[in-house]
C-alpha positions, 0 to 999 in steps of 0.5 A, a space after each residue: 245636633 249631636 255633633 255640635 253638641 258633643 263637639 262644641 262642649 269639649 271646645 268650650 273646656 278647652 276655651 276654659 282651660 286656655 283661660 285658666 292657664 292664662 292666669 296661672 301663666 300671669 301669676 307664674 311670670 310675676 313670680 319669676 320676676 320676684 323671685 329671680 331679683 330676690 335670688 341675685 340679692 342674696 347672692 350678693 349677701 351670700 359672696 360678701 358673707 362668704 368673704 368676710 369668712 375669708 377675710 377672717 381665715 386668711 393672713 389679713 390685717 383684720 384677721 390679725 387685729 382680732 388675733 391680738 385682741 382675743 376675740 378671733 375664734 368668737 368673730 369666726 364664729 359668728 361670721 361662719 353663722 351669718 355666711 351659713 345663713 346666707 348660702 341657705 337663703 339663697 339656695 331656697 331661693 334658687 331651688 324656688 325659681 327652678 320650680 317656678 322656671 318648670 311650671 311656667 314652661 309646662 303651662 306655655 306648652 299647654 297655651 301653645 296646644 291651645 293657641 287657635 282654640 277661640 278661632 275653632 269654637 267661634 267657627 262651630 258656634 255659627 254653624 250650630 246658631 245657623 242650625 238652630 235659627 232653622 229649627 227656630 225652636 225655643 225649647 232647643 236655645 233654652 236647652 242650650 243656654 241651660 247646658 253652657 251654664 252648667 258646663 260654666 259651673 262644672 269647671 269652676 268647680 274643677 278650679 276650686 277642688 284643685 286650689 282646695 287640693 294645694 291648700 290641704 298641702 300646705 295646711 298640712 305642712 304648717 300643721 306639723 311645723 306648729 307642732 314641732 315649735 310647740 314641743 320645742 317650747 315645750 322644751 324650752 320651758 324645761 331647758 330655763 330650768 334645768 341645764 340638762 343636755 338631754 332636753 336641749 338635744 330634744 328641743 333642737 331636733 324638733 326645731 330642725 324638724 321645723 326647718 326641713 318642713 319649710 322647705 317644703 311649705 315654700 313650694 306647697 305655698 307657692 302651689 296654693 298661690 298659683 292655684 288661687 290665680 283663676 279663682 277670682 270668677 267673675 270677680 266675686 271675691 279677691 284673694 290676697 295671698 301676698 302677706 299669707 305666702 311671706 310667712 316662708 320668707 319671715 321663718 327663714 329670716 328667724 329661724 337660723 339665729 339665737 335658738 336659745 332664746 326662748 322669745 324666738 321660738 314664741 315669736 316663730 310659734 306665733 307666725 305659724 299659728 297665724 299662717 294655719 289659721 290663714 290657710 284654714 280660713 282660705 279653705 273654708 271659704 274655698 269649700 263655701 264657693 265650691 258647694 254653692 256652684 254645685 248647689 247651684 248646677 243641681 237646680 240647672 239639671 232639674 231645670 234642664 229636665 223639666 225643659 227636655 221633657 216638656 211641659 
């Protein structure tokens, strides 16, 4: 039986692993999807931006208008901001569909390795059921049925401390971007009061530190997303990450525009606060569901010797 037992198990991680990546790939294709249409809008954005820009620079009878009434320079101004903004919306989007692009062609060539593995378990199955029928012992299916509980449970655990691993990622980043809009505030504070270049300096470095940081919660987000894919077991719990993972989106919206205004870096404060809360949350109930499986796969162990040594 040793064969069967040694064999069947790594089939059955593999069956479980194929089942994972399905959801990872289901997950992953909804967000090409999203993300692709996303990318051709603010390509749009971006070209009329840039044209408005052009307009403006060039010899146009717009261009002259506002060079007779004295207001050129400010209107260039202003739309060489609107044009920056939207070329780095949507390089964020494209470098965003790239990383997407990569993941899902990694997780179909992992399918694809996996493609026949349902076949081979079944055909192993029948022949240690056969074998087991021969034995018609009870203490071995009890064994069995012990065992395939346990190995259940061994993987949803490996599922969980991967989603809890991307979610510390993503705590991580959003953690420093609230401190940096908090010194920012902090600044701001300040900078009402006294009209010190210094200051001013200070609490823009901090809200450009902030905007680096996105970029990267953007992708870490996108991780904990796809991660949570397949931790919906046995439909215990629905995790609703939609709103969680817009928080990226809304800061890009924000960020860029009328830093001088305090409301601003309150309002962006307050999202990254809630958002770090979220992810909190998010990893406290993770860790709840990993510990009670392995609460839960320690009780099948002690079971599982009480059944092998036999009373």
């Amino acid at each position: 039986m040793t064969y069967f037992d040694e064999r069947l198990k790594e089939l059955y991680e593999k069956k479980l692993q194929k089942k994972r990546l399905e959801a990872m790939k289901e997950e992953l294709q909804k967000q090409e999807d999203e993300v692709a249409k996303k990318a051709a809008e603010l390509e749009v954005i971006r070209k009329k931006e840039q044209l408005d820009v052009d307009k403006l620079e060039g010899k146009t009878i717009k261009a002259l208008f506002f060079t007779l009434a004295g207001t050129k320079e400010e209107k260039l101004s202003k739309e060489r901001q609107e044009a920056y903004i939207a070329a780095m919306k949507h390089d964020a989007a494209v470098r965003d569909l790239a990383g997407i692009m990569t993941d899902l062609s990694a997780c179909k060539e992992e399918l694809e390795a996996l493609s026949d593995i349902e076949v081979v378990f079944d055909h192993l199955l029948e022949q240690k059921k056969n074998s087991i029928k021969q034995e018609a012992s009870r203490r071995a299916n009890e064994v069995i049925r012990l065992e395939k509980q346990m190995e259940t449970l061994s993987h949803e655990i490996i599922e969980l401390e991967e989603a809890l691993e991307a979610g510390y990622k993503a705590f991580d980043i959003v953690d420093k971007i609230v401190k940096e809009l908090q010194e920012a505030h902090e600044l701001a504070d300040w900078d009402t009061f006294m009209d010190n270049m210094f200051i001013d300096m200070q609490k823009q470095e901090h809200i450009h530190n902030a905007q680096d940081l996105i970029q990267d919660l953007r992708h870490e987000l996108r991780r904990f997303k796809t991660e949570m894919a397949d931790v919906n077991i046995d439909e215990e719990i629905h995790i609703e990450m939609d709103d969680f993972s817009e928080f990226a989106d809304w800061f890009f919206d924000n960020i860029f525009t009328d830093w001088d205004i305090k409301e601003k870096i309150e309002n962006s404060q307050a999202q990254a606060e809630h958002t770090r809360k979220q992810t909190t949350d998010m990893i406290n109930m993770l860790k709840d569901m990993r510990d009670e499986r392995m609460k839960r796969r320690i009780e099948l162990e002690e079971d599982l010797e009480e059944v092998v040594v036999g009373e």
